[in-house]
C-alpha positions in Angstrom: 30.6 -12.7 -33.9 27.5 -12.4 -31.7 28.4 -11.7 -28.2 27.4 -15.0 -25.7 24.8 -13.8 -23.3 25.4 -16.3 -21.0 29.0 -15.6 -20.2 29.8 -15.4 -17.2 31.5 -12.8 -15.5 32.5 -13.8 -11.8 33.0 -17.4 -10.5 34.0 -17.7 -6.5 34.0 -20.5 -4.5 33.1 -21.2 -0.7 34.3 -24.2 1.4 34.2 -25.0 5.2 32.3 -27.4 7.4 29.1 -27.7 7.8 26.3 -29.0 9.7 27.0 -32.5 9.2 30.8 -33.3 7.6 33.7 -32.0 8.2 34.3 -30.2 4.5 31.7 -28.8 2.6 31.5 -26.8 -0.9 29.5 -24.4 -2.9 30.2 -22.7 -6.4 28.8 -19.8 -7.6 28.7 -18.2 -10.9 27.3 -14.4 -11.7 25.6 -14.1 -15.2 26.2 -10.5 -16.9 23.8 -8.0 -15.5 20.2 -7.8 -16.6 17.9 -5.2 -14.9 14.9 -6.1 -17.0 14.5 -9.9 -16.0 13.0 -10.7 -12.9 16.0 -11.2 -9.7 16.7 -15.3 -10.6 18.5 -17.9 -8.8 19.4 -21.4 -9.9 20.3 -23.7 -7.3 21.9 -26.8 -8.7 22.7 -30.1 -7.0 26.1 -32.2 -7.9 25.5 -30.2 -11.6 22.0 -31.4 -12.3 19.3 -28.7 -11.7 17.6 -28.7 -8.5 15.1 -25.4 -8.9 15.4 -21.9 -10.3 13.5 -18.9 -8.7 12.0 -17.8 -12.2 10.1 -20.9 -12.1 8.4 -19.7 -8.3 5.2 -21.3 -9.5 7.1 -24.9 -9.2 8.4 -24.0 -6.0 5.3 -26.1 -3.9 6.4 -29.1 -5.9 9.6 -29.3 -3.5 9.6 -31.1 -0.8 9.8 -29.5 2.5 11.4 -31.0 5.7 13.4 -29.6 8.6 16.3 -30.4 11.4 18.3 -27.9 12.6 18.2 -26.5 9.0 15.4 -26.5 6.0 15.9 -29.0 3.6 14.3 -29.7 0.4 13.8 -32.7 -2.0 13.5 -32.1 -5.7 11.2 -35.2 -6.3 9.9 -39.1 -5.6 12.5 -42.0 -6.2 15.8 -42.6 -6.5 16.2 -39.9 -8.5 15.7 -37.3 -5.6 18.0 -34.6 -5.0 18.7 -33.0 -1.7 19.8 -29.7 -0.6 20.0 -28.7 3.5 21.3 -25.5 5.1 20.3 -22.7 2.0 18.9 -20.2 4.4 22.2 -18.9 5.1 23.3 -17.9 1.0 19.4 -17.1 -0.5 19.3 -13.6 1.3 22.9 -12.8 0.1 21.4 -12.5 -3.4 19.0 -9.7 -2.6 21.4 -7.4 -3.1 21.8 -7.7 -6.4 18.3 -8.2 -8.2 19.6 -7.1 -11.6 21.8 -10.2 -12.1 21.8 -14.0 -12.4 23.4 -16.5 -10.4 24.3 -19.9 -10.3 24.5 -21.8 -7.6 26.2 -25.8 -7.4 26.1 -27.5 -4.1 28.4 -31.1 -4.5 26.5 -33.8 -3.1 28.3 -35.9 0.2 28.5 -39.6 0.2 24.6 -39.8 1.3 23.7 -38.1 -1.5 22.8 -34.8 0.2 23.8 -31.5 -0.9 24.1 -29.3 2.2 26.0 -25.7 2.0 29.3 -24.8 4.2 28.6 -23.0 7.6 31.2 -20.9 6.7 31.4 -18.6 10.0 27.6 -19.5 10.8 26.6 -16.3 9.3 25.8 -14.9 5.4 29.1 -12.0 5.9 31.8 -14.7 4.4 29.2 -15.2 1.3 28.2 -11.2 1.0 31.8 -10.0 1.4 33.3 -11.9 -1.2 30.4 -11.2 -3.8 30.8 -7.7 -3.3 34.2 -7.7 -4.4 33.7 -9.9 -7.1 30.0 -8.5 -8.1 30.2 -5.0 -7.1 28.4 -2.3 -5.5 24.5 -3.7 -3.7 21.7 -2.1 -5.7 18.2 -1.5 -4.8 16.3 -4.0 -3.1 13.6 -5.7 -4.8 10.0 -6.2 -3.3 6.8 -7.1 -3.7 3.5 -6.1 -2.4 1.6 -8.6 0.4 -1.7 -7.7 1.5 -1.7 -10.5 4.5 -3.7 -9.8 7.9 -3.2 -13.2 9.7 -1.5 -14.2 13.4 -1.5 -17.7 14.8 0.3 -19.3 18.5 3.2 -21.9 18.2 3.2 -25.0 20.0 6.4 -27.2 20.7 6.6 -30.3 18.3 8.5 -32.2 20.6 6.1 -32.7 23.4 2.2 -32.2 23.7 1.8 -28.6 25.3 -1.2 -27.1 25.7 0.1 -23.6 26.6 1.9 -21.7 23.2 5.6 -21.4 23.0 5.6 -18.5 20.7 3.7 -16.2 18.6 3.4 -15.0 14.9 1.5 -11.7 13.2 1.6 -10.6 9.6 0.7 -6.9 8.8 1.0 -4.7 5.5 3.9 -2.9 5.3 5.8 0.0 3.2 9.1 -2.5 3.5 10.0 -5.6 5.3 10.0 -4.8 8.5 10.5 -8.0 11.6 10.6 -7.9 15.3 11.9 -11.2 16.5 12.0 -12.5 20.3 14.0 -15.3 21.7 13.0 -16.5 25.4 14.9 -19.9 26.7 13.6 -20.7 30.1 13.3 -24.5 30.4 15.8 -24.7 33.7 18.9 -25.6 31.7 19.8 -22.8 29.7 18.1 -19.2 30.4 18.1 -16.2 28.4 16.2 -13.7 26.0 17.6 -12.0 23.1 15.5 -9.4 21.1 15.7 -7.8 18.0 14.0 -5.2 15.7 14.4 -4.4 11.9 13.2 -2.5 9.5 14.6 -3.1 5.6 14.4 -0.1 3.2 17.8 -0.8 1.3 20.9 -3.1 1.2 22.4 -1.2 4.0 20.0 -2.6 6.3 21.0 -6.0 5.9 24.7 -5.6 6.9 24.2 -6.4 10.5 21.7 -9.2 9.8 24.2 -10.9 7.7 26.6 -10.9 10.1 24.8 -12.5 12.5 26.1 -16.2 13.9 24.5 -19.3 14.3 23.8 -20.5 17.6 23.2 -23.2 19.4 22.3 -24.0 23.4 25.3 -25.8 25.2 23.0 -28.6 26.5 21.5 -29.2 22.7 24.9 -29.3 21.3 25.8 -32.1 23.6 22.7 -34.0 23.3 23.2 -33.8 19.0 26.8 -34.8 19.4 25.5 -38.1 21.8 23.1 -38.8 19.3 25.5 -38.9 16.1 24.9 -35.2 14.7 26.4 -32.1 14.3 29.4 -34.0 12.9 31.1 -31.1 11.1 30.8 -28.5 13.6 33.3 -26.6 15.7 33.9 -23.3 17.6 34.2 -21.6 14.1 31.0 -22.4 12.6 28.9 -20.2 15.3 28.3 -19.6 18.5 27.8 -22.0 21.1 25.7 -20.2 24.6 25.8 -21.7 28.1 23.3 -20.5 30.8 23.1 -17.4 29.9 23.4 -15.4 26.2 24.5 -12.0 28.2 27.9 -13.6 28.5 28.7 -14.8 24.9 30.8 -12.6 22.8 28.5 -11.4 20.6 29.9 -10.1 16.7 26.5 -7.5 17.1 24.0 -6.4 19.5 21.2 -9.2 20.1 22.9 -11.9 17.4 20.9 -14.4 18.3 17.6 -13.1 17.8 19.3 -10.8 14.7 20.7 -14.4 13.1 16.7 -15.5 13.8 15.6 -13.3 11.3 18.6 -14.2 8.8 17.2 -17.3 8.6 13.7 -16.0 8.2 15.1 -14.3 5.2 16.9 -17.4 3.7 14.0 -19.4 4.3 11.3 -16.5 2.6 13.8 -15.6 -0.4 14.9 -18.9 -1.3 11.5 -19.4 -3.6 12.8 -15.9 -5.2 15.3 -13.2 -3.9 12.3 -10.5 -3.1 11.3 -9.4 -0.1 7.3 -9.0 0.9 6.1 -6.0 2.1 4.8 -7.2 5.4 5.9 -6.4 9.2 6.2 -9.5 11.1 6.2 -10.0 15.0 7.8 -13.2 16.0 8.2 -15.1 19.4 10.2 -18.1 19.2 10.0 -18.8 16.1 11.8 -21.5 13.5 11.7 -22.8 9.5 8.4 -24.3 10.5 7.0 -20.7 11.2 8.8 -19.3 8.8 7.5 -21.7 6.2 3.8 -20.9 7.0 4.7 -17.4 6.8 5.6 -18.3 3.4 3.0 -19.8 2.3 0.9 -16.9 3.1 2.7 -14.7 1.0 3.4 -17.4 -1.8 0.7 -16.2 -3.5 1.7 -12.5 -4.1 5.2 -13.5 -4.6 4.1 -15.5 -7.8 
């Protein structure tokens, strides 16, 4: 009897709150290993397909929007899917480029497919693949010849003066230094982080990184209606100053930054560019331009 090559050889099963609800889920199944396809993911919504990372060139068709979190939308109508909050699971699945996954988000009662918090970081997701999936192999990349830098402005008001800064350069790896600076007379602190990623190993303390949130945001959300599933165990919540939170590694806020730059970059394909990036105060709406500049070598 000819074998089934789509058998599958792991199933695991994540659930906790997440940005918005109280309970949220996410299934994923590991296809037997093979190391000469291209690393794939396929992200599914409520069962029906949403987008699969060996069709990258389709990737532009999705709809981009972001909160708090990046969110896409699959297409016009009522037939849209949504699916909010990926950036923490996508980089999980660079470590293991030889194999295929499955991913199924349920949909909540608005239709919206958004993935648990878990702790706020991508550990919970890594650790339990690892058992189930084995040993992290070697990382995939591709090459990125991009020379380009650009200031950030705040989209919330109409400054003049930049709030941050981005520059793209060639690289051997993936290489990131990311700044945080909060100084707006309400909550003040910096957190700082560099990283350079050769090999699996170097993403350990990235994915243990927690998401954050300012104290005076997190009550603003919660006057305004959001943030309705989270507690003190989806992240980490910093008053006046980040020096005093407890922090799971050195610099987590700026080192859970560039987690989500990673979600947010290997969510069109689970690859990293070859490019060094230097970041100040940067978000998904950086992160996506930076994208789009390597998009094209990506493909």
């Amino acid at each position: 009897m000819k074998k089934d090559s789509r058998k599958f050889s792991q199933k695991s099963e994540f659930s906790s709150a997440s940005l918005s609800y109280s309970k949220a889920s996410v299934k994923i199944e590991v296809e037997e290993r093979n190391p000469q396809l291209e690393p794939r993911v396929e992200w599914r919504v409520g069962g029906s397909r949403f987008y699969s990372t060996d069709c990258a060139k389709c990737f532009s068709d999705l709809k981009f929007s972001v909160a708090r979190t990046a969110i896409y939308e699959s297409c016009e109508g009522t037939h849209a899917l949504m699916l909010a909050s990926p950036e923490h699971l996508a980089p999980v699945f660079l470590m293991w480029p030889s194999r295929s996954f499955i991913v199924d988000v349920p949909c909540n009662e608005n239709g919206i497919a958004e993935v648990p918090l878990m702790d706020g970081s991508a550990l919970p997701f890594f650790l339990t693949l690892r058992r189930n999936v084995g040993v992290p192999e070697e990382l995939a990349f591709y090459d990125a010849p991009v020379h380009a830098e650009w200031d950030l402005f705040r989209t919330d008001r109409n400054d003049s003066k930049p709030y941050g800064f981005v520059r793209i350069t060639p690289s051997e790896a993936f290489e990131v230094e990311y700044v945080l600076e909060r100084n707006d007379g309400v909550c003040n602190f910096t957190s700082s982080a560099s990283v350079s990623i050769y090999s699996a190993e170097h993403l350990y303390n990235v994915f243990a990184a927690r998401t954050f949130i300012l104290k005076n945001e997190f009550d603003e959300a919660r006057k305004a209606g959001l943030l309705g599933g989270v507690d003190e165990s989806c992240g980490l919540l910093l008053d006046d100053s980040a020096a005093k939170a407890s922090f799971r590694v050195a610099d987590e806020p700026a080192r859970h930054k560039i987690l989500d730059l990673l979600g947010d970059l290997c969510f069109i394909k689970p690859k990293l560019p070859k490019v060094r990036l230097e970041i100040i105060n940067g978000g998904h709406l950086s992160h996506r331009t930076i994208l789009e500049k390597v998009l094209p070598y990506a493909l």
